[in-house]
Biopython code that builds the backbone (N, CA, C, O; Angstrom):
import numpy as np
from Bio.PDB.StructureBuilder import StructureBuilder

atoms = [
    (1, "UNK", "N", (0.836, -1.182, 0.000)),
    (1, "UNK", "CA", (0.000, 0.000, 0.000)),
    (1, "UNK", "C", (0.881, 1.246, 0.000)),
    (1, "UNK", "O", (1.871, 1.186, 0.729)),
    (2, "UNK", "N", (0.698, 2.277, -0.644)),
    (2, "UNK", "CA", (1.429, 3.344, -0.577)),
    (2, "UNK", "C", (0.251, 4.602, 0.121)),
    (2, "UNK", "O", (-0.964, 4.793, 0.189)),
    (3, "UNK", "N", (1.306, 5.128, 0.471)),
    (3, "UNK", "CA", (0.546, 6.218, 1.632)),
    (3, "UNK", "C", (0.889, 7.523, 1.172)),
    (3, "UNK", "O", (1.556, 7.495, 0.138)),
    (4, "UNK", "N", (0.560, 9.020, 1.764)),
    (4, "UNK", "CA", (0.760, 9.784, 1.123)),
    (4, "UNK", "C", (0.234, 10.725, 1.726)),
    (4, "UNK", "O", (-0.985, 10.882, 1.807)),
    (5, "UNK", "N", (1.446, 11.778, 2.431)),
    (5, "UNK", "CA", (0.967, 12.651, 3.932)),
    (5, "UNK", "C", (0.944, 13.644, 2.805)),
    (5, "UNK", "O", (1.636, 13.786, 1.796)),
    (6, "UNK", "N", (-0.379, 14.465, 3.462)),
    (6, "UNK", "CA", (-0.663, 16.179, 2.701)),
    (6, "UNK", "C", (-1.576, 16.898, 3.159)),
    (6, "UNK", "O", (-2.264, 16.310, 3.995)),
    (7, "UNK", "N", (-1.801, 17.708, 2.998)),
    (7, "UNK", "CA", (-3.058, 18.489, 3.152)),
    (7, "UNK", "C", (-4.055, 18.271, 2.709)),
    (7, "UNK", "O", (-4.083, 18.665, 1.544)),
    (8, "UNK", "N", (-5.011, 17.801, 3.038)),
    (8, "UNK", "CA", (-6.103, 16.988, 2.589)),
    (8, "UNK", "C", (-7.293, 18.191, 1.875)),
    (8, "UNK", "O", (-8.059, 18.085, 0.918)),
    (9, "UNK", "N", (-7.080, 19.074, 2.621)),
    (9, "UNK", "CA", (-8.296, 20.338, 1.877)),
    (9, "UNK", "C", (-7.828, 21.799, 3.244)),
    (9, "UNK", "O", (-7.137, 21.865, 4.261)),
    (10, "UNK", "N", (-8.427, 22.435, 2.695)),
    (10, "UNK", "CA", (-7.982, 24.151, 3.482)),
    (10, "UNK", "C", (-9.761, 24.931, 2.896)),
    (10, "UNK", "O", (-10.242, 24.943, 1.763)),
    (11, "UNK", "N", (-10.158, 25.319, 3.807)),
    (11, "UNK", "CA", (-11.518, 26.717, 3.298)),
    (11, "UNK", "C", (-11.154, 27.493, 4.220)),
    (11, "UNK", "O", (-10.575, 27.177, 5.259)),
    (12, "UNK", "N", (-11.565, 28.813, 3.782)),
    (12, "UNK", "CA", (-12.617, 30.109, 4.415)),
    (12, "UNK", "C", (-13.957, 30.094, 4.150)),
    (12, "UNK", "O", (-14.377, 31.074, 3.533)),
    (13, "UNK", "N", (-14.625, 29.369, 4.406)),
    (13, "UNK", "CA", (-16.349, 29.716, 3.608)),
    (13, "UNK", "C", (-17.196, 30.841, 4.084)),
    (13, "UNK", "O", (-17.345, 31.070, 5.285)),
    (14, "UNK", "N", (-17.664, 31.434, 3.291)),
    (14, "UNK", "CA", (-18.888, 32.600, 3.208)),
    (14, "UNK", "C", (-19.848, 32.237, 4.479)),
    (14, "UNK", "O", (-20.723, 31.452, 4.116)),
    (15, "UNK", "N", (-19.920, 32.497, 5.543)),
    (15, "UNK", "CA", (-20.518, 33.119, 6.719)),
    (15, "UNK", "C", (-21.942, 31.966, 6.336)),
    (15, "UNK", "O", (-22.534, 31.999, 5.257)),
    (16, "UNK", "N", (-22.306, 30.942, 7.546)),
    (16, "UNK", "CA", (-23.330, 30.342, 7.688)),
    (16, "UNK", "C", (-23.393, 29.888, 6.436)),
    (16, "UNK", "O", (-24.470, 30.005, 5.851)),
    (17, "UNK", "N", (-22.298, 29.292, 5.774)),
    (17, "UNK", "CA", (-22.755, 28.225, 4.420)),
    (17, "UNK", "C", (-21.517, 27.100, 4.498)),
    (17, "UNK", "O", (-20.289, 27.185, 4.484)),
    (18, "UNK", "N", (-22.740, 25.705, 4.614)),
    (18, "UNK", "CA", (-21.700, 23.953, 4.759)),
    (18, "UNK", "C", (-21.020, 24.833, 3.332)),
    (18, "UNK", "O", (-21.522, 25.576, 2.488)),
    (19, "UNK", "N", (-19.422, 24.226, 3.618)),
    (19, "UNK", "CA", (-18.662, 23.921, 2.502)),
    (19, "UNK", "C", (-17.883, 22.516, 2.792)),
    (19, "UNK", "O", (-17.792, 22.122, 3.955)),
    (20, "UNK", "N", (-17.323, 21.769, 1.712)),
    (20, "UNK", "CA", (-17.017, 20.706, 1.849)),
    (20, "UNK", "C", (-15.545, 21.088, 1.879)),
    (20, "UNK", "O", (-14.961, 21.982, 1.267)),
    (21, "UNK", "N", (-15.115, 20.233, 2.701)),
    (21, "UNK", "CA", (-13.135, 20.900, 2.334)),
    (21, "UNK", "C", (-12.338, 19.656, 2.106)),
    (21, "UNK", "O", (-11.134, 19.799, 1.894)),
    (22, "UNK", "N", (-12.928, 18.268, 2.123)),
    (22, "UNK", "CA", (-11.983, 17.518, 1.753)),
    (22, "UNK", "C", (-13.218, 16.267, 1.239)),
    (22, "UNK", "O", (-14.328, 16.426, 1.745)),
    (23, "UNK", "N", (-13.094, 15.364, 0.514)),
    (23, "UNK", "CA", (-13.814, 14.041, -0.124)),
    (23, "UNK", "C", (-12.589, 13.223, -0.243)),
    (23, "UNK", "O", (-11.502, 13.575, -0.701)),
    (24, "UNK", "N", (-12.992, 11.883, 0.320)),
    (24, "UNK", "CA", (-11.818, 11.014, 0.681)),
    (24, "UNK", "C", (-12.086, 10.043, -1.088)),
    (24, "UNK", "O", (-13.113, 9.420, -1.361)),
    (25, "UNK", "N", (-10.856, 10.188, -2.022)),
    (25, "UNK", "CA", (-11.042, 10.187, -3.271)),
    (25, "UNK", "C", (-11.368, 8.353, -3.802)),
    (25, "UNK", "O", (-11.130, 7.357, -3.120)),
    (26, "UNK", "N", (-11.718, 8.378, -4.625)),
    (26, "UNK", "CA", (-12.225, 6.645, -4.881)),
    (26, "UNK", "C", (-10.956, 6.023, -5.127)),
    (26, "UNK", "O", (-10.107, 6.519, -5.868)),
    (27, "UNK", "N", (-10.779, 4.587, -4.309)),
    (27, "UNK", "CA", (-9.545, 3.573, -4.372)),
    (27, "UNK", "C", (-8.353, 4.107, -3.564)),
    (27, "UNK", "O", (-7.163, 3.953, -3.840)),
    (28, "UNK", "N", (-8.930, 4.823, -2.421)),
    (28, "UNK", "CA", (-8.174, 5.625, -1.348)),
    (28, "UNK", "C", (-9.363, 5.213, 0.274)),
    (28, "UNK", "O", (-10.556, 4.956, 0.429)),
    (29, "UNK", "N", (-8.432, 5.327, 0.964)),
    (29, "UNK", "CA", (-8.901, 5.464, 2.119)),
    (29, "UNK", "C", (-7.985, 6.561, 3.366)),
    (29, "UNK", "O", (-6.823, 6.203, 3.561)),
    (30, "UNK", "N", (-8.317, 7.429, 3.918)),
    (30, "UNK", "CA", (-7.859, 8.240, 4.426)),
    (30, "UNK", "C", (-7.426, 8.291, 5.861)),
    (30, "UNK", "O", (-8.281, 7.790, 6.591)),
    (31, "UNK", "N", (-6.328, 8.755, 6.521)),
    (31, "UNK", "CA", (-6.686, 8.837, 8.066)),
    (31, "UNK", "C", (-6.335, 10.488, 7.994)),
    (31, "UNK", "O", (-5.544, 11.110, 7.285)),
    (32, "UNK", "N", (-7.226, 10.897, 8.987)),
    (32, "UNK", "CA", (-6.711, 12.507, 9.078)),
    (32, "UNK", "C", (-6.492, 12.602, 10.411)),
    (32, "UNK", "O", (-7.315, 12.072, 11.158)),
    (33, "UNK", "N", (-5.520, 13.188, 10.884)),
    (33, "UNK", "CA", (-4.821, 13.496, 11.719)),
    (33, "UNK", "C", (-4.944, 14.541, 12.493)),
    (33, "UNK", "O", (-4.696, 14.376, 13.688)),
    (34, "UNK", "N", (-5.360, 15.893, 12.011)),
    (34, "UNK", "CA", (-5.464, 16.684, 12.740)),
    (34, "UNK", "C", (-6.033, 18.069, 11.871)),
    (34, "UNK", "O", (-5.748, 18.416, 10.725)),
    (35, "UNK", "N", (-7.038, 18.778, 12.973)),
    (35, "UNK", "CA", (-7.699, 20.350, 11.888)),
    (35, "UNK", "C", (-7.359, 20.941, 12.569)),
    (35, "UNK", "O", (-6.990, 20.534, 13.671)),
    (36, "UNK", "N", (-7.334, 22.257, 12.176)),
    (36, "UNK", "CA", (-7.064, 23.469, 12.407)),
    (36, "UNK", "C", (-7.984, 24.134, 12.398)),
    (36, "UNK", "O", (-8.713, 23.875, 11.441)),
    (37, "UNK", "N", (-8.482, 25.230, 13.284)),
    (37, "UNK", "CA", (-9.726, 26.276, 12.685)),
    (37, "UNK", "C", (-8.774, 27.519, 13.279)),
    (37, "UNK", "O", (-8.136, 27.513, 14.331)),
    (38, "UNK", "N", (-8.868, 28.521, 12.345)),
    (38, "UNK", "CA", (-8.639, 29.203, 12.652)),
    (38, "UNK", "C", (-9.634, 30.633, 12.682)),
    (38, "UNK", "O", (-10.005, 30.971, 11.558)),
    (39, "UNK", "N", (-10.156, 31.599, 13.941)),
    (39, "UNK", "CA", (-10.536, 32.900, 13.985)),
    (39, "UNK", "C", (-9.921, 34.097, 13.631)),
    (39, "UNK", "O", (-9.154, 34.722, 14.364)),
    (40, "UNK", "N", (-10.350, 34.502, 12.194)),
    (40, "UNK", "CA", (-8.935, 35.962, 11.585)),
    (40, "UNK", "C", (-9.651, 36.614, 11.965)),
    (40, "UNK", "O", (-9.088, 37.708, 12.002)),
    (41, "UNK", "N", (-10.982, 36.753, 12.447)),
    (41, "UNK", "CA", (-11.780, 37.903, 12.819)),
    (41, "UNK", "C", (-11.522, 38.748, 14.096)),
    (41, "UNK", "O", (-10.776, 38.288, 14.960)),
    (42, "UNK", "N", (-12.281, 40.326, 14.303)),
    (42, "UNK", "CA", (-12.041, 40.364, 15.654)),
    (42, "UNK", "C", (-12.993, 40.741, 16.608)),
    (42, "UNK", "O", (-13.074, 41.689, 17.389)),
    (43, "UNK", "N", (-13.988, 39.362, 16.250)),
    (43, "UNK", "CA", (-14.911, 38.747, 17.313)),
    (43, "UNK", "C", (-15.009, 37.988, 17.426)),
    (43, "UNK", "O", (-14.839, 37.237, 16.466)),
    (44, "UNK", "N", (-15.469, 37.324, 19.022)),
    (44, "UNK", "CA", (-16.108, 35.631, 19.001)),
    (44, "UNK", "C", (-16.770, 34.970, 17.479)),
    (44, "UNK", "O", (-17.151, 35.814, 16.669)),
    (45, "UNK", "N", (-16.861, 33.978, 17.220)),
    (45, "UNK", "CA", (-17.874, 33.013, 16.744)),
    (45, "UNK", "C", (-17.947, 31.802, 17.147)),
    (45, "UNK", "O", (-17.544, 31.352, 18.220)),
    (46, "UNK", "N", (-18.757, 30.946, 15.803)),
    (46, "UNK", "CA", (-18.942, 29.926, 16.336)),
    (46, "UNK", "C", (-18.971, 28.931, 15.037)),
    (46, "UNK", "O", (-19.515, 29.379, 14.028)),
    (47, "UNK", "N", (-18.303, 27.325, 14.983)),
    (47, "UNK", "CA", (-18.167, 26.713, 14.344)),
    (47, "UNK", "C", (-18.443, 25.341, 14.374)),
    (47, "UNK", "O", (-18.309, 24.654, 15.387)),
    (48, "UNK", "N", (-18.921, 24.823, 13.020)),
    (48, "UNK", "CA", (-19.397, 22.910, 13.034)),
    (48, "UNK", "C", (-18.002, 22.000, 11.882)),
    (48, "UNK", "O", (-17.603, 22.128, 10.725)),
    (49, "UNK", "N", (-17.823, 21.505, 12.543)),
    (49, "UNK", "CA", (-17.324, 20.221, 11.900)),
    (49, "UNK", "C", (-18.187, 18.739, 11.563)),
    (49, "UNK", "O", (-18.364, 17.924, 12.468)),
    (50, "UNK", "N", (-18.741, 18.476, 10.036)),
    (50, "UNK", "CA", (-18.996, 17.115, 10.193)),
    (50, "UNK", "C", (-18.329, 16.180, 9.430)),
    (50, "UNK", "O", (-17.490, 16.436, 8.566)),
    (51, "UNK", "N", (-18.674, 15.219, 9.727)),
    (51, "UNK", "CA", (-18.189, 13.935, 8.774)),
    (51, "UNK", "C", (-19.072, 13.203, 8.163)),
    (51, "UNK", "O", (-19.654, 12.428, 8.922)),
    (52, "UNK", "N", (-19.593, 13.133, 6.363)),
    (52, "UNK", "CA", (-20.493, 12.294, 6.127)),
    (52, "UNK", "C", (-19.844, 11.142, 5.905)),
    (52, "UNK", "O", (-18.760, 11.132, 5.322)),
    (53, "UNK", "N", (-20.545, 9.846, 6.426)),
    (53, "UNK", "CA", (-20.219, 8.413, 5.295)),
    (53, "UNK", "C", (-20.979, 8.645, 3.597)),
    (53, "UNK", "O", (-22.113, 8.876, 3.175)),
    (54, "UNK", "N", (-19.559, 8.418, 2.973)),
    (54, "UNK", "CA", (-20.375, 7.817, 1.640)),
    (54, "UNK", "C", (-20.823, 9.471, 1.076)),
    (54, "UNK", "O", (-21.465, 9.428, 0.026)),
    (55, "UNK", "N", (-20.588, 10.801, 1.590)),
    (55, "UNK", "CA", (-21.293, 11.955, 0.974)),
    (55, "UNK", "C", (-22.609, 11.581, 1.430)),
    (55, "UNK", "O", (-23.419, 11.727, 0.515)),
    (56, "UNK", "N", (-23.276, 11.036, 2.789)),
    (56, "UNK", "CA", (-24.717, 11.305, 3.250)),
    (56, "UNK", "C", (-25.053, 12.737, 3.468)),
    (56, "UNK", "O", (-24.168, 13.570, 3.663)),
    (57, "UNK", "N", (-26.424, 13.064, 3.436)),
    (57, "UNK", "CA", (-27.039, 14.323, 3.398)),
    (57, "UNK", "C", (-26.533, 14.805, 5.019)),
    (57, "UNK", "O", (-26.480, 13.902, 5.854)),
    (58, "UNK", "N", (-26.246, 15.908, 5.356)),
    (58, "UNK", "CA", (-25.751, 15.919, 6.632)),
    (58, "UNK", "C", (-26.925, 15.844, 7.543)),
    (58, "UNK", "O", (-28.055, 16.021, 7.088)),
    (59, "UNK", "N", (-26.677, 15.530, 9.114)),
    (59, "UNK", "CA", (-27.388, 15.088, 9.716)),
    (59, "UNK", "C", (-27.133, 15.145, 11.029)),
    (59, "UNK", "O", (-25.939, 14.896, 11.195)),
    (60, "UNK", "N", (-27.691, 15.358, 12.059)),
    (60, "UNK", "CA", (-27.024, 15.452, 13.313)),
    (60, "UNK", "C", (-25.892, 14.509, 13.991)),
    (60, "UNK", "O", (-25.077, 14.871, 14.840)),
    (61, "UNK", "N", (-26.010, 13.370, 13.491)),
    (61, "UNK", "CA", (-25.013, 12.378, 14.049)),
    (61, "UNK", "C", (-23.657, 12.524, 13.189)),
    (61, "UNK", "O", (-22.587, 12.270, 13.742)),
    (62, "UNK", "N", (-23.704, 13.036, 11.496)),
    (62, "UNK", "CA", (-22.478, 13.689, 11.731)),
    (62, "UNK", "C", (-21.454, 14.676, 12.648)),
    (62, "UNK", "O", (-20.225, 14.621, 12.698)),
    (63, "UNK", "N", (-22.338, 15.566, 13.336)),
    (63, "UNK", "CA", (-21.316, 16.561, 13.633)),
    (63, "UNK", "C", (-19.838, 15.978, 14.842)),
    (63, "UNK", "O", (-20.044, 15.193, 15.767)),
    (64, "UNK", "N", (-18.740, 16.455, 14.594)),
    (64, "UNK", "CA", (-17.746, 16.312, 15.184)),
    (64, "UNK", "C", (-18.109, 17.644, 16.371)),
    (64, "UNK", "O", (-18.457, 17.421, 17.531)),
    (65, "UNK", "N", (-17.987, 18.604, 15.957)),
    (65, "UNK", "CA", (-18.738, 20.202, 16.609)),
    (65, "UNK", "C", (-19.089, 20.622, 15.937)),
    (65, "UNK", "O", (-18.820, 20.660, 14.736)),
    (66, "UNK", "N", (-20.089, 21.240, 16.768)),
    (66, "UNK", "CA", (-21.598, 21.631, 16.316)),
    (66, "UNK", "C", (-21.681, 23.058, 17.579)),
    (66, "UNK", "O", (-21.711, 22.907, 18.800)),
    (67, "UNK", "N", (-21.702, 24.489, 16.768)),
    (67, "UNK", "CA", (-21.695, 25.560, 17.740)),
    (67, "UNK", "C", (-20.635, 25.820, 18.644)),
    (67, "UNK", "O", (-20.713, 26.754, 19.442)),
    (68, "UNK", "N", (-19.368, 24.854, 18.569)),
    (68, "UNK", "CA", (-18.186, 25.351, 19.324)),
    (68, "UNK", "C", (-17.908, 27.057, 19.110)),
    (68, "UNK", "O", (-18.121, 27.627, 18.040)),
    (69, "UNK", "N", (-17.364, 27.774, 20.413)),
    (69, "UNK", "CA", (-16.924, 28.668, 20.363)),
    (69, "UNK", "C", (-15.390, 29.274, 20.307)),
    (69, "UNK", "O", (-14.598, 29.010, 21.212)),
    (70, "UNK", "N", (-15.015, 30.119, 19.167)),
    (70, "UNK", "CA", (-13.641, 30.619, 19.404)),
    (70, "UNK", "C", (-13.742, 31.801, 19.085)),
    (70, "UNK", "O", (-14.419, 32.375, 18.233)),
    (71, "UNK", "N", (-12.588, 32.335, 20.274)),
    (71, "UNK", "CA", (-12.094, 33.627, 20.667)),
    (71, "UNK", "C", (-11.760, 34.644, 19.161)),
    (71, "UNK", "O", (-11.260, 34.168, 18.142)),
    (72, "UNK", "N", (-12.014, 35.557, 19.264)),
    (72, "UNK", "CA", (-11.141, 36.309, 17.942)),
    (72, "UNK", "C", (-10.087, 36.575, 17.877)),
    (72, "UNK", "O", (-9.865, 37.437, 18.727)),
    (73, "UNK", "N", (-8.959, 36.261, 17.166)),
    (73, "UNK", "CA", (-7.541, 35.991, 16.539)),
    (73, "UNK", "C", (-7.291, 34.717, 17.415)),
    (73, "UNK", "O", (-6.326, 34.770, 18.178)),
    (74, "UNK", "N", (-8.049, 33.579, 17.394)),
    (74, "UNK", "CA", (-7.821, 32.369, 17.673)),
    (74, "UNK", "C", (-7.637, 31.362, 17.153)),
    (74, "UNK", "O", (-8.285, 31.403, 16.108)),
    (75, "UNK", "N", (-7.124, 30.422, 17.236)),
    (75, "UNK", "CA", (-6.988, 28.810, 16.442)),
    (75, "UNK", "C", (-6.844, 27.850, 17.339)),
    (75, "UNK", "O", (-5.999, 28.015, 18.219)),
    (76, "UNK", "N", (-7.555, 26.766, 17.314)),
    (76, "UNK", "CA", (-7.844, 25.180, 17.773)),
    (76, "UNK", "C", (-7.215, 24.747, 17.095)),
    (76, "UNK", "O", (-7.183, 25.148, 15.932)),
    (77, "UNK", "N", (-6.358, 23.624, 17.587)),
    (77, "UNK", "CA", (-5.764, 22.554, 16.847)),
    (77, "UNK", "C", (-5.931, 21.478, 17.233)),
    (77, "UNK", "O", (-5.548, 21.311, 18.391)),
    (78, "UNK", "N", (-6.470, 20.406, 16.617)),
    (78, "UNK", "CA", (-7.508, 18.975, 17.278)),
    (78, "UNK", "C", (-6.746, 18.008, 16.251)),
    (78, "UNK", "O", (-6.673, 18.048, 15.022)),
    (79, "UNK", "N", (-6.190, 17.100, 17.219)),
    (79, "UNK", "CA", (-5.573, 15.980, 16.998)),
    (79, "UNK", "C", (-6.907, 14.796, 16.855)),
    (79, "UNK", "O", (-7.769, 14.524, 17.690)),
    (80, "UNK", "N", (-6.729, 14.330, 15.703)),
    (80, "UNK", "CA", (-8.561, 13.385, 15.468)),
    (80, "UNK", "C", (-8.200, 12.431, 15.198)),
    (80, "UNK", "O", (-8.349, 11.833, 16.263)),
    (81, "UNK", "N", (-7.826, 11.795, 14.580)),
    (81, "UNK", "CA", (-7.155, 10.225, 14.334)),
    (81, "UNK", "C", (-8.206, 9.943, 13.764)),
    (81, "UNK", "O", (-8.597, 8.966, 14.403)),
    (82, "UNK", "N", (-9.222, 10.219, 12.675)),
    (82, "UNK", "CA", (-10.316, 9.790, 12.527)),
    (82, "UNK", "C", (-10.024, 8.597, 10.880)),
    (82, "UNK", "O", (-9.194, 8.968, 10.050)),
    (83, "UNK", "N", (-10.504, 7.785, 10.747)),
    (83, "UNK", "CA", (-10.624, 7.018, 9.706)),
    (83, "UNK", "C", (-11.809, 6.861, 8.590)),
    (83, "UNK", "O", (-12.978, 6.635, 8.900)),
    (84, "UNK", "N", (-11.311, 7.023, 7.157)),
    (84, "UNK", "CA", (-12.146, 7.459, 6.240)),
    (84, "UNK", "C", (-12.276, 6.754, 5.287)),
    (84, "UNK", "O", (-11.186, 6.291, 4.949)),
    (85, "UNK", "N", (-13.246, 6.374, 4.552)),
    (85, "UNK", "CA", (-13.478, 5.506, 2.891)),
    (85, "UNK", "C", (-13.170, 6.273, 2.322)),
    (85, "UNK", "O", (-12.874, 7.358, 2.822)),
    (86, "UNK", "N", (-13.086, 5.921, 0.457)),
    (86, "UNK", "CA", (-13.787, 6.268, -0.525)),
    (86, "UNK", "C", (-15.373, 7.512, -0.453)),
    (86, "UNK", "O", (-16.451, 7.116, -0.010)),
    (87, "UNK", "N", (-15.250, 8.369, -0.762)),
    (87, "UNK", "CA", (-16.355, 9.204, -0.836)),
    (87, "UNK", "C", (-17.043, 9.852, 0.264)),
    (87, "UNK", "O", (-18.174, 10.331, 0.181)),
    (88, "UNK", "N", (-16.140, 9.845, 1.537)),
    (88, "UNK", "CA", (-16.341, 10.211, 2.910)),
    (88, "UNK", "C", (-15.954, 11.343, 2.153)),
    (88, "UNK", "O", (-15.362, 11.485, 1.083)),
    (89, "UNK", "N", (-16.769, 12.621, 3.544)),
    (89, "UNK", "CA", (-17.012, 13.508, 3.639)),
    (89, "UNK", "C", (-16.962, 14.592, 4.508)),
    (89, "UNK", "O", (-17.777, 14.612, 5.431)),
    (90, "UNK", "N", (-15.800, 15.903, 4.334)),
    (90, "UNK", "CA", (-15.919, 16.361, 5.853)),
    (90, "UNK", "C", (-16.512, 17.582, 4.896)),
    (90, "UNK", "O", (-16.363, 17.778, 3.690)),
    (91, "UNK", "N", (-17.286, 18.371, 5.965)),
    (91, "UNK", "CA", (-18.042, 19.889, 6.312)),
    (91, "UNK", "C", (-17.982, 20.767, 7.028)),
    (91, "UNK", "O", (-18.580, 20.753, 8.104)),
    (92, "UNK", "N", (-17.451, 21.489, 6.739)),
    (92, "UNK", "CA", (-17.280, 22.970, 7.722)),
    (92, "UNK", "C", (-18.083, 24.085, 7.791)),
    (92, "UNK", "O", (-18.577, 24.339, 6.693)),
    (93, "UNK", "N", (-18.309, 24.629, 8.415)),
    (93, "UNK", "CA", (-19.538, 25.955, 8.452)),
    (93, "UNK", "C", (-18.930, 26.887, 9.714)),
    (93, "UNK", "O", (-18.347, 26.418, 10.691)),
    (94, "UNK", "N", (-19.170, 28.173, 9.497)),
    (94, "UNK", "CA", (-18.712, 29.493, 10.518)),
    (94, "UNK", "C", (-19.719, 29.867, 10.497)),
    (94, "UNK", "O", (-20.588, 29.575, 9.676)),
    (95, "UNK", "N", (-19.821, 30.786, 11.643)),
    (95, "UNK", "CA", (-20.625, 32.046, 12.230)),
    (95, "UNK", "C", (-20.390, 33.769, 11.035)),
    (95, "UNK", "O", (-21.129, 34.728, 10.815)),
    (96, "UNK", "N", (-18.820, 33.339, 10.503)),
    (96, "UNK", "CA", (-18.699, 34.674, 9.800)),
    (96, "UNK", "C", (-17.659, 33.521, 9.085)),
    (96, "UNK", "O", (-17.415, 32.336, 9.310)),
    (97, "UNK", "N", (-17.186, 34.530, 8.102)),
    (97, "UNK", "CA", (-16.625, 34.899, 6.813)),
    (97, "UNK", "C", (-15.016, 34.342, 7.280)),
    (97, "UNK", "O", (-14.238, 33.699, 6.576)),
    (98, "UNK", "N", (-14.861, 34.698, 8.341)),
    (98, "UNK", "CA", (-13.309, 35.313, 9.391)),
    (98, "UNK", "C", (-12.859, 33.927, 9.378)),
    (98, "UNK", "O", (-11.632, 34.029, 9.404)),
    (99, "UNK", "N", (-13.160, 32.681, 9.353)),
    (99, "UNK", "CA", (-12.875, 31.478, 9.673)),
    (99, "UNK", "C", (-12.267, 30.928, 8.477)),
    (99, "UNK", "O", (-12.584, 31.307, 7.350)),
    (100, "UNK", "N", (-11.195, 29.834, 8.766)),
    (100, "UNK", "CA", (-10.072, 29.330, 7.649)),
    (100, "UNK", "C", (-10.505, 27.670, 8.990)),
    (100, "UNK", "O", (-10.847, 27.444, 10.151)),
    (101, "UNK", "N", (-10.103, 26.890, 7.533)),
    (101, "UNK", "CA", (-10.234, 25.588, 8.435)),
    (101, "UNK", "C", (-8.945, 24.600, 7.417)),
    (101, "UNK", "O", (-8.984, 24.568, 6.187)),
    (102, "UNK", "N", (-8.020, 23.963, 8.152)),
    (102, "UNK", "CA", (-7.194, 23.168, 7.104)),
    (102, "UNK", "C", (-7.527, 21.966, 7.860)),
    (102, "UNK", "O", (-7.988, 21.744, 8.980)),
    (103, "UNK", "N", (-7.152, 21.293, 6.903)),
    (103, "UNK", "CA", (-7.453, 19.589, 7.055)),
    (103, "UNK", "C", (-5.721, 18.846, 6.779)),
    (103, "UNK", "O", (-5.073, 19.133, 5.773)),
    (104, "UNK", "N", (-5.186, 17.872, 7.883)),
    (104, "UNK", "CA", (-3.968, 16.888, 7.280)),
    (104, "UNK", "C", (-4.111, 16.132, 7.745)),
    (104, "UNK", "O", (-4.699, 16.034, 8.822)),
    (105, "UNK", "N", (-3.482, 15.044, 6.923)),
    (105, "UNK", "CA", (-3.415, 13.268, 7.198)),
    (105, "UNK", "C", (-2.996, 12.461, 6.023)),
    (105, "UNK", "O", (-2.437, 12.993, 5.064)),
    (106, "UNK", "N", (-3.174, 11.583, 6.060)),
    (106, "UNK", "CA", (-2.570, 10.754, 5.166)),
    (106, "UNK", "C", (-3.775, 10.063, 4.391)),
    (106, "UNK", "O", (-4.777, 9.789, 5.051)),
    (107, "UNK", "N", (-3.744, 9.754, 2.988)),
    (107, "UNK", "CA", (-4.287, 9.189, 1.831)),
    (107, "UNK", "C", (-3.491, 7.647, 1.522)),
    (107, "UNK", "O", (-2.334, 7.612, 1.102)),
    (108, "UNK", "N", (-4.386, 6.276, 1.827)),
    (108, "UNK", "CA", (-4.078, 5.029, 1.129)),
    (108, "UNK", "C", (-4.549, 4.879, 0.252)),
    (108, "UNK", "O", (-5.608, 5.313, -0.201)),
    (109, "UNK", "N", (-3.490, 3.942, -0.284)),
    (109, "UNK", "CA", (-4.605, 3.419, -1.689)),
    (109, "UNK", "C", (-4.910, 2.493, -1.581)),
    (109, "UNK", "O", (-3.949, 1.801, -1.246)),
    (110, "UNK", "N", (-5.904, 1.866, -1.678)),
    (110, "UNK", "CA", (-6.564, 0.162, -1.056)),
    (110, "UNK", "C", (-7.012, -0.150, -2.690)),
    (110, "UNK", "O", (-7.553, -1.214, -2.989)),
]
sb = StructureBuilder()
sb.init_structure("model")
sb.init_model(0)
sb.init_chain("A")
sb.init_seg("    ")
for serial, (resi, resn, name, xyz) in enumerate(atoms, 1):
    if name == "N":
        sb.init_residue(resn, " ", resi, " ")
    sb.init_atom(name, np.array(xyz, "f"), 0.0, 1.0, " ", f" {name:<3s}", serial, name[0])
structure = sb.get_structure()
């Protein structure tokens, strides 16, 4: 199997709109390692992380966080170890505009 550490996806998305920032690609399986969110703004907000199986319609049992709060000129860094198929799905959404989210881990090929 060959493996293959990178940046899996990076957004800023437009204020209260899901954007997708990474799809775990077909004849791959993913582990991601760790996100980043970062607050460029300079106010509180608030932010969701989900994970679909398969690109499912999102749903409450995706969310990783859901309404977490961060400080303005802040960044979280969350160590996730999370494991991914083919056509998995992560989602990000902000309170504002101000929010950057990167995604890393590693890509198999199965």
């Amino acid at each position: 199997m060959s493996e293959t550490l990178r940046v899996l996806g990076q957004a800023a998305p437009a204020a209260t709109t899901d954007v997708n920032v990474y799809t775990v690609p077909a004849a791959r399986a993913t582990v991601v390692s760790s996100l980043v969110v970062c607050n460029r703004g300079t106010a509180a907000g608030t932010f969701r992380v989900a994970v679909r199986p398969a690109g499912a319609v999102i749903a409450s049992l995706h969310y990783l966080y859901f309404g977490t709060s961060l400080a303005a000129s802040s960044t979280l860094t969350a160590t996730l170890g999370l494991t991914m198929a083919a056509t998995d799905v992560v989602t990000v959404h902000a309170s504002s505009a101000d929010f950057s989210f990167s995604l890393f881990g590693a890509e198999v090929v199965v």
